[in-house]
Every structure is written in structure tokens, then in C-alpha cells.
VEXDREN-155758 format. One record per residue: residue number from 0; residue in three letters; x, y, z of N, C-alpha, C in turn. Coordinates in steps of 0.001 Angstrom, whole numbers, plus 524288, in hexadecimal, padded with zeros to 5 digits. Layout:
<nodes>
    k    r    n_u    n_v    n_w   ca_u   ca_v   ca_w    c_u    c_v    c_w
  NUM  ALA      X      Y      Z      X      Y      Z      X      Y      Z
...
</nodes>
This chain:
<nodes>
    k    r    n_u    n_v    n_w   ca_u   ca_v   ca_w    c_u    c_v    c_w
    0  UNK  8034B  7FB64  80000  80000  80000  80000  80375  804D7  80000
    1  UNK  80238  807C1  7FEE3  804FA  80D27  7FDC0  802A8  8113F  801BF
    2  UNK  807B7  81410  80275  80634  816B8  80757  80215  81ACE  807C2
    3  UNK  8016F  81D24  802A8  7FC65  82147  801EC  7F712  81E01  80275
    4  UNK  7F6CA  8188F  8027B  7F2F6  815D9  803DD  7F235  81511  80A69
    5  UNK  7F64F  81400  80BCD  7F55D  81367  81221  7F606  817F0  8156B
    6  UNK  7F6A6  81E0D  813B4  7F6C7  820FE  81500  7F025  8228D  8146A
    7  UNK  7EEC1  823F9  80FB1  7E903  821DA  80FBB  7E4FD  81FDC  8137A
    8  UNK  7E76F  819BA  8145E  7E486  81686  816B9  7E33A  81900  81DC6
    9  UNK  7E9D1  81A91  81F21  7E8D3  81BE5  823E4  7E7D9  81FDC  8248A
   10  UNK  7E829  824C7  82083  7E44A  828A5  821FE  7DDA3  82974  820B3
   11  UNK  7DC3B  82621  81F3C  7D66F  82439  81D9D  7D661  821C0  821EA
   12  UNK  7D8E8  81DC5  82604  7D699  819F7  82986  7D63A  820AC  82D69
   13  UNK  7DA0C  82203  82EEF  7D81B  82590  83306  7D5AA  82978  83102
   14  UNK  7D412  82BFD  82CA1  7CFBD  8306C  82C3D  7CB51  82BBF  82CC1
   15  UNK  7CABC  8261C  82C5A  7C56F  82521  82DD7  7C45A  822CF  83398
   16  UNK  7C93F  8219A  834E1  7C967  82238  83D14  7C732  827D6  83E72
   17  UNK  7C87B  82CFF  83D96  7C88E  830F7  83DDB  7C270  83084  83E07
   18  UNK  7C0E1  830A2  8388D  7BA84  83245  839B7  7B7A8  82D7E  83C1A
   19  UNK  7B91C  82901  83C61  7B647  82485  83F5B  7B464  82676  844AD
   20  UNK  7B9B1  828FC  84747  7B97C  82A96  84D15  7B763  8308C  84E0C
   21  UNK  7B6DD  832AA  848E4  7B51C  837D5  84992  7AF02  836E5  84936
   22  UNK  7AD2B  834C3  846CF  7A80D  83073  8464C  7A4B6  82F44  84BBE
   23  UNK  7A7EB  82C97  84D48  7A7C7  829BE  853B2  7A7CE  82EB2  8575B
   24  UNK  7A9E6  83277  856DD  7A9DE  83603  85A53  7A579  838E4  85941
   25  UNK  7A4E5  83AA1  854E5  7A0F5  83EB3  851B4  7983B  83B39  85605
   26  UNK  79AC7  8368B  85330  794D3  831A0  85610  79506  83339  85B4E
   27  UNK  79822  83187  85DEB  798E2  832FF  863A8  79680  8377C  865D6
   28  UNK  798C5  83A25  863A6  7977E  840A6  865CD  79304  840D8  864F8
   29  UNK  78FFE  840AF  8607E  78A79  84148  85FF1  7879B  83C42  861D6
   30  UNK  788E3  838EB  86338  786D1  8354E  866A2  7839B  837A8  86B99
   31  UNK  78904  83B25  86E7F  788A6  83CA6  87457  78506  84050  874C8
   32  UNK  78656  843BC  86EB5  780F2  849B4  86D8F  77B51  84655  86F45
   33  UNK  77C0C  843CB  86B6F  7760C  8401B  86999  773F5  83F14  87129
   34  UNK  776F3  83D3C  872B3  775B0  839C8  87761  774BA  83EE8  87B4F
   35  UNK  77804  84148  87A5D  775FA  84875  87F2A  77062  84833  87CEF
   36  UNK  76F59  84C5C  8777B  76BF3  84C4C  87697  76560  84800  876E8
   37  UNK  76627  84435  87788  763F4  83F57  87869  76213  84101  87E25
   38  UNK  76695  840E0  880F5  76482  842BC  88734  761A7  84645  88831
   39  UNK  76264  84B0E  8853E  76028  84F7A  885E4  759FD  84FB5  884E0
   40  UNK  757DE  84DC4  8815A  75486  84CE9  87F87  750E1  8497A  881B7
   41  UNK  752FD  844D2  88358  7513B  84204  886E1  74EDA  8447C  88C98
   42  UNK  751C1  848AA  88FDB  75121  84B82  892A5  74D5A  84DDD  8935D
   43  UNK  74F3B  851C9  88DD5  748F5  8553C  88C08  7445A  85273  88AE4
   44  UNK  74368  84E14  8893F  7401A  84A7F  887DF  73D98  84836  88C41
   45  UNK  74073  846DD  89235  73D63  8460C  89416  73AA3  84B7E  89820
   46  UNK  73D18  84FBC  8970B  7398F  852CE  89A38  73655  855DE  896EF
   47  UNK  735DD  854BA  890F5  7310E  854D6  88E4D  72C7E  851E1  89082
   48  UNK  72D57  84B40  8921E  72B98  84976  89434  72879  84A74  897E2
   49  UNK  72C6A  84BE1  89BF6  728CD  84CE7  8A116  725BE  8528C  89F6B
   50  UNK  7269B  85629  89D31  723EF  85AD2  89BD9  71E45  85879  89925
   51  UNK  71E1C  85547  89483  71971  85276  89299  7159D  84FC3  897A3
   52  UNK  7189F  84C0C  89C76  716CA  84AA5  89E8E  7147E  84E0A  8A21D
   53  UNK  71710  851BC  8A3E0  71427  856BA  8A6EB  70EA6  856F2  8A3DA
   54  UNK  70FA8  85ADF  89F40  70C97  85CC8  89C3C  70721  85975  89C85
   55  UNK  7071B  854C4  89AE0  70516  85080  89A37  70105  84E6A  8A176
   56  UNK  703E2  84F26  8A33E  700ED  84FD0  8A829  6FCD7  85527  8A903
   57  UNK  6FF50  85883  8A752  6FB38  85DF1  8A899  6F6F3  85C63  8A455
   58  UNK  6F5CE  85BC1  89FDB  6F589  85B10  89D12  6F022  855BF  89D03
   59  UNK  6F29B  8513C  8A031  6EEAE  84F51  8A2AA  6EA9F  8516C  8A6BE
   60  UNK  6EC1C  851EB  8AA1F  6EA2F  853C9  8AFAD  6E6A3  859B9  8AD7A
   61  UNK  6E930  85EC9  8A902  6E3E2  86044  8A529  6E004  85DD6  8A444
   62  UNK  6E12B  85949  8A14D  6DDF4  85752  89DD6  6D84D  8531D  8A333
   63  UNK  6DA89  85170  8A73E  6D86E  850F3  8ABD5  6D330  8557E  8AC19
   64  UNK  6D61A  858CE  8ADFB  6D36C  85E39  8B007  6D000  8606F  8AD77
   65  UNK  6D00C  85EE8  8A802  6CBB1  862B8  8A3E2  6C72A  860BF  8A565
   66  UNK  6C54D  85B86  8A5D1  6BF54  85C44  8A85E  6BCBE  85E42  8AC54
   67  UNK  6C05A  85DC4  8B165  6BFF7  85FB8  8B591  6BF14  866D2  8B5A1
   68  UNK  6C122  8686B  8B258  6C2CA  86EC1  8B0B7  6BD5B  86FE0  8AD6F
   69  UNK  6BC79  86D5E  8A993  6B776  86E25  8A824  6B3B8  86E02  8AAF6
   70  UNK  6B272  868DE  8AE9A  6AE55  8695F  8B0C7  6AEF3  86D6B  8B5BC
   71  UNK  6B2DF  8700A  8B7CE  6B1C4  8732C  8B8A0  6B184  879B5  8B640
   72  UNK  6B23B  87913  8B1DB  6AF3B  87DBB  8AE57  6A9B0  87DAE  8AD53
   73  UNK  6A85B  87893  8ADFE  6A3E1  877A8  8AD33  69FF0  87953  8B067
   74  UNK  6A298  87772  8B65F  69F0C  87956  8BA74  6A089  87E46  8BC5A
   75  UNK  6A521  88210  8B9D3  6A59B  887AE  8BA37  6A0DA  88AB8  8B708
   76  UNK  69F2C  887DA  8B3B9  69C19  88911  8AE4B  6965C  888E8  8AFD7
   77  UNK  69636  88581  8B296  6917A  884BF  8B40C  6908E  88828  8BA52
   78  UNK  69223  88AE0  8BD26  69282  88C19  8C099  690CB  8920F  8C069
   79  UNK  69670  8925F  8BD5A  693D4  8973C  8B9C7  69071  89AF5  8B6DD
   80  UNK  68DD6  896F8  8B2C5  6885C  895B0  8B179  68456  8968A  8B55F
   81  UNK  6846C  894EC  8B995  68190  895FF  8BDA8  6803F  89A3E  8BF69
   82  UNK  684F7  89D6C  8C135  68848  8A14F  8C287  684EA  8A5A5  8C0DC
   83  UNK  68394  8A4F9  8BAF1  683AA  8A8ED  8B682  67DB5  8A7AF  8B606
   84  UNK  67C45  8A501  8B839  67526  8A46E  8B766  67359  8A768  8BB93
   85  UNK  67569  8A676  8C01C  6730E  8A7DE  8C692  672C0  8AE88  8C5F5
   86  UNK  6785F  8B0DF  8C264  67804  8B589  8C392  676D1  8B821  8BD55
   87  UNK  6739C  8B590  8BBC2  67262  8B7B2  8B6DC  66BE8  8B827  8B741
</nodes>
């Protein structure tokens, strides 16, 4: 073999060590981003959670109350009515 061939060879083997490991590092790093971000989100996600679950409780315990609330509009309504006859 001739030496402009194996000069070649071994500077082609390490420009592709070079980016193999620049590769590996490049994955890595954005691995660790990925995985912060992952956490973060997760975080926020669950105190979306509990905020829905709040919400979601008032929300019930409303939805409870509207008959009770009516019927007493009802008997404000009717009371009233009264009210407005006696002194009319």
C-alpha cells in the first residue's frame, strides 16, 4: 500500500472517531434537556391537575346548590307576590 493511501485511511478513521463521539455527546446533552424539560412539565401538569380538581369540586357542589337556590327564589317570589297584593 502506498503511503498517500494509509495516510488517508488514518485520517478518515479519526475524522470519523471525531464525529462518532461528537454524535454521542451532541445525544447526551439533549437527552438531559429532554429529561429537565420532561420534569418540568410533569410538575406543571400535575398542578394543572389539582387546579381542575379544585375547579371541578366548586363546580360540583354549584351544580348541587342550583335547586336549592331556586327553590328558594321561588319562595322569595312567592312571598313577595304576597307582599305586593296585601299592600296594593
Amino acid at each position: 500500500m502506498s503511503d498517500a493511501i494509509i495516510v488517508a485511511l488514518i485520517t478518515g478513521g479519526i475524522s470519523l472517531l471525531g464525529s462518532v463521539l461528537a454524535i454521542i455527546q451532541t445525544s447526551r446533552r439533549q437527552t438531559v434537556e429532554m429529561e429537565k424539560a420532561l420534569a418540568v412539565m410533569r410538575t406543571e401538569m400535575a398542578g394543572m391537575t389539582k387546579d381542575i380538581q379544585s375547579h371541578n369540586r366548586y363546580a360540583q357542589m354549584f351544580a348541587e346548590n342550583v335547586p336549592a337556590i331556586k327553590q328558594h327564589m321561588t319562595d322569595v317570589d312567592r312571598r313577595l307576590g304576597e307582599l305586593e297584593r296585601r299592600t296594593a
